[in-house]
mmCIF file of the C-alpha atoms, coordinates in Angstrom:
data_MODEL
# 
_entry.id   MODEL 
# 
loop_
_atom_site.group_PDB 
_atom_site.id 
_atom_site.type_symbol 
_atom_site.label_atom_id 
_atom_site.label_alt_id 
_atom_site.label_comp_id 
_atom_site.label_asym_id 
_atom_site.label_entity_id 
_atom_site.label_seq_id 
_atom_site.pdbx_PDB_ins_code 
_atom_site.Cartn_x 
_atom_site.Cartn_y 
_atom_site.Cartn_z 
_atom_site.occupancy 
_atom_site.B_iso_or_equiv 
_atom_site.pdbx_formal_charge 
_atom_site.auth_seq_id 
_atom_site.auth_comp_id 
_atom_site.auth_asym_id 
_atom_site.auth_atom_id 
_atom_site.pdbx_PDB_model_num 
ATOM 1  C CA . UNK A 1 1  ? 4.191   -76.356 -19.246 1.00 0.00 ? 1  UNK A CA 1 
ATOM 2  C CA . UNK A 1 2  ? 1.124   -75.711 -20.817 1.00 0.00 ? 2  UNK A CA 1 
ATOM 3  C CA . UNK A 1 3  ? 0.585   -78.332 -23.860 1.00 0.00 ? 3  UNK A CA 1 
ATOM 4  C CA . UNK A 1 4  ? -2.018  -78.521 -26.494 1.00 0.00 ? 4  UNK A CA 1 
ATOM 5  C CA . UNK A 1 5  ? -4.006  -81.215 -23.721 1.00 0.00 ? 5  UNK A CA 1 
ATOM 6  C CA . UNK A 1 6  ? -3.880  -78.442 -21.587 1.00 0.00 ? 6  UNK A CA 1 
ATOM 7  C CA . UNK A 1 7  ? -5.230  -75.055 -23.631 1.00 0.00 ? 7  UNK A CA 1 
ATOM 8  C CA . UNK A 1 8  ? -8.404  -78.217 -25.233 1.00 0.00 ? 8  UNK A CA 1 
ATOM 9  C CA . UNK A 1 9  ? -8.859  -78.710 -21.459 1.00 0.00 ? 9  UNK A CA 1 
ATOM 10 C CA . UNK A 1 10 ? -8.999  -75.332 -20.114 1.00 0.00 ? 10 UNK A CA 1 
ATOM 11 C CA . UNK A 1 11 ? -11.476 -74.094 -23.047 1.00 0.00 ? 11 UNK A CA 1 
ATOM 12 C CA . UNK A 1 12 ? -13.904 -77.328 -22.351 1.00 0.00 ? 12 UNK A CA 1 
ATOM 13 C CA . UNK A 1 13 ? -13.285 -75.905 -18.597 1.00 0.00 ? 13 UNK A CA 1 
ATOM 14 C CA . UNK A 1 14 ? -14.258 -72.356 -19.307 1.00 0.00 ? 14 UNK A CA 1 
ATOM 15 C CA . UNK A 1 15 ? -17.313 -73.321 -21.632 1.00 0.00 ? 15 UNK A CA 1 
ATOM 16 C CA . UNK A 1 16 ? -18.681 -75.493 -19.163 1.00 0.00 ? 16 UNK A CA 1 
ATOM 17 C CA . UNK A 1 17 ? -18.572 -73.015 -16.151 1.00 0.00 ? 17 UNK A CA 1 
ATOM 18 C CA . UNK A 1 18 ? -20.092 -70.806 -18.265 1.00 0.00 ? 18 UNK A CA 1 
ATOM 19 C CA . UNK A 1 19 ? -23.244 -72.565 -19.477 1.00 0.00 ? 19 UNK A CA 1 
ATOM 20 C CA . UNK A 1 20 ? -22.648 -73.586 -15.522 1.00 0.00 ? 20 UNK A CA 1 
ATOM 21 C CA . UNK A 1 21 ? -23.210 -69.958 -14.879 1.00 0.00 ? 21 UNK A CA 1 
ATOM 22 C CA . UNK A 1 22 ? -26.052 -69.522 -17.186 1.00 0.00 ? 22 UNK A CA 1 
ATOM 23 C CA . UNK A 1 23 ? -28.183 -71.569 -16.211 1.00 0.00 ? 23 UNK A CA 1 
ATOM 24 C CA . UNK A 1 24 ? -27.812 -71.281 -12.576 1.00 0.00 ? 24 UNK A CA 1 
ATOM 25 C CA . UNK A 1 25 ? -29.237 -67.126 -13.573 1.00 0.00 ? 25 UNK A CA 1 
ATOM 26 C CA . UNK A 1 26 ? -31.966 -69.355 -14.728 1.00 0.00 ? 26 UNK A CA 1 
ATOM 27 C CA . UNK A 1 27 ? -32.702 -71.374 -12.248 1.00 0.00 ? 27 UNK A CA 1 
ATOM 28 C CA . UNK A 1 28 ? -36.009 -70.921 -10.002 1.00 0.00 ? 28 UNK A CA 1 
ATOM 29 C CA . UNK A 1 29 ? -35.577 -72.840 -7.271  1.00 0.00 ? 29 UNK A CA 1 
ATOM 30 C CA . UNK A 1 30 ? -33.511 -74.543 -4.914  1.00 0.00 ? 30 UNK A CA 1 
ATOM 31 C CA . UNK A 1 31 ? -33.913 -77.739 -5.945  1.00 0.00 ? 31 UNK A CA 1 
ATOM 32 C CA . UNK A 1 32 ? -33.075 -76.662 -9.299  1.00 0.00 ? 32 UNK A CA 1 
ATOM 33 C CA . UNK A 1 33 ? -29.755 -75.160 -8.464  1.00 0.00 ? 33 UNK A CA 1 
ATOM 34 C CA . UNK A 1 34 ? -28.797 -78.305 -6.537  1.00 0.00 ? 34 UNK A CA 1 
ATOM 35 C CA . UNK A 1 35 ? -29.620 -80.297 -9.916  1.00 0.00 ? 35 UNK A CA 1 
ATOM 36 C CA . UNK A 1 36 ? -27.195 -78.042 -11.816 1.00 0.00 ? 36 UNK A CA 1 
ATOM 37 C CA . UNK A 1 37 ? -24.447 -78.441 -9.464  1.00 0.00 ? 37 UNK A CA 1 
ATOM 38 C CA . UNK A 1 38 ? -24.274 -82.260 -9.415  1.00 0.00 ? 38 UNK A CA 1 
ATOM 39 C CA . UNK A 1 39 ? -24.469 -82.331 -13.239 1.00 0.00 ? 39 UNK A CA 1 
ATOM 40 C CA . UNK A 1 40 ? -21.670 -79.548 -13.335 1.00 0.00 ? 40 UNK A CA 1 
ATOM 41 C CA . UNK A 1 41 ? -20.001 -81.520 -11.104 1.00 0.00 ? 41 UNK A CA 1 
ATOM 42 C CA . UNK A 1 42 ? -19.777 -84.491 -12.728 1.00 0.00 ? 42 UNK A CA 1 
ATOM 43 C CA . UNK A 1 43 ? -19.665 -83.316 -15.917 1.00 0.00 ? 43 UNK A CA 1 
ATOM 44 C CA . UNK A 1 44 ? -16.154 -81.199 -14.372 1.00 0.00 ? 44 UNK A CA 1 
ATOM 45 C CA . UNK A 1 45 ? -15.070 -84.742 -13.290 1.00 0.00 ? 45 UNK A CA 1 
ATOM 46 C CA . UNK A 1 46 ? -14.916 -86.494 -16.159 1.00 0.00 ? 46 UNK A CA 1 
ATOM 47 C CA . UNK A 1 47 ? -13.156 -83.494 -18.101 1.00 0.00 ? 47 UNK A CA 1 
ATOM 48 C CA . UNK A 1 48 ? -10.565 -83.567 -15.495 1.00 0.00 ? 48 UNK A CA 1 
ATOM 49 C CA . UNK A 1 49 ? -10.630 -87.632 -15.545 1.00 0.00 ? 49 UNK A CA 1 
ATOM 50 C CA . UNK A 1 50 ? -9.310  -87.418 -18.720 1.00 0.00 ? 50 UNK A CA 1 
ATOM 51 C CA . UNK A 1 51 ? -7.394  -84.740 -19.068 1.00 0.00 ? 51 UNK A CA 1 
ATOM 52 C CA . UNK A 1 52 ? -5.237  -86.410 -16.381 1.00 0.00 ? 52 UNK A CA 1 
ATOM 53 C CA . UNK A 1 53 ? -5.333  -89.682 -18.236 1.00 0.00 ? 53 UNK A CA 1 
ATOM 54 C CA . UNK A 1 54 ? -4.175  -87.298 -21.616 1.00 0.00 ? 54 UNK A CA 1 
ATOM 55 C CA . UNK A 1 55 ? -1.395  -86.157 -19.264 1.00 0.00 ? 55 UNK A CA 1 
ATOM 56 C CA . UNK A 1 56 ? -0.394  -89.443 -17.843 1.00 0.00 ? 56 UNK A CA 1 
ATOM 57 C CA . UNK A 1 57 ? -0.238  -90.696 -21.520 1.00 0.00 ? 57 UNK A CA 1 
ATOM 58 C CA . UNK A 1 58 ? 2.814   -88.027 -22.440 1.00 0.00 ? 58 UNK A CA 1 
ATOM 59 C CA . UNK A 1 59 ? 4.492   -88.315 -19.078 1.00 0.00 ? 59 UNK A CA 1 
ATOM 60 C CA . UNK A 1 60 ? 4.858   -92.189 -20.149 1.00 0.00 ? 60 UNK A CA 1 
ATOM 61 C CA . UNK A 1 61 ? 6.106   -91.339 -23.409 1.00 0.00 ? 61 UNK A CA 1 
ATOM 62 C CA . UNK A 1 62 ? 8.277   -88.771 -22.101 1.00 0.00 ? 62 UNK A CA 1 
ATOM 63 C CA . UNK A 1 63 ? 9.875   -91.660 -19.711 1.00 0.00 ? 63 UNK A CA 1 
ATOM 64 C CA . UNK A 1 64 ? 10.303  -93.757 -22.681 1.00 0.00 ? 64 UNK A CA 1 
ATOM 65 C CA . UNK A 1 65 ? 12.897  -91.564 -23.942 1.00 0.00 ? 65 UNK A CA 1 
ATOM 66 C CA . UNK A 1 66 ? 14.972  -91.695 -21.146 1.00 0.00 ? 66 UNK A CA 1 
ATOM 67 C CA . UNK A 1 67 ? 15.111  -95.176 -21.032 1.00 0.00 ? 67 UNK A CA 1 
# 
C-alpha cells in the first residue's frame, strides 16, 4: 500500500539520487567521489530512518483499532 509517507519518501529518494548523480558527473577525482558516496549514504539513511519510524507510527495506530 503506498500511503502519503510513502509517495513524500520516494520523491526525497528520487531528488537525492539525483543531485547524487549530479554531482558525481562533477566530480574530479577519486577521493571526491568517495566523499559523495558517504554523504549520499548517510544522507539515504536517515531518509529511510524515518520513513520507517513514519511507518511504524501508522502500523501502531492501525493495531489500536483492533484492540
Amino acid at each position: 500500500m503506498v500511503t502519503s509517507n510513502s509517495r513524500s519518501y520516494f520523491r526525497e529518494v528520487e531528488k537525492s539520487h539525483r543531485a547524487y548523480s549530479s554531482a558525481l558527473r562533477r566530480a574530479r577525482n577519486r577521493q571526491a567521489v568517495m566523499n559523495l558516496y558517504w554523504k549520499h549514504k548517510r544522507q539515504h539513511e536517515a531518509l529511510l530512518k524515518r520513513h520507517l519510524r513514519d511507518e511504524m507510527t501508522e502500523v501502531v495506530q492501525i493495531k489500536k483499532k483492533f484492540k
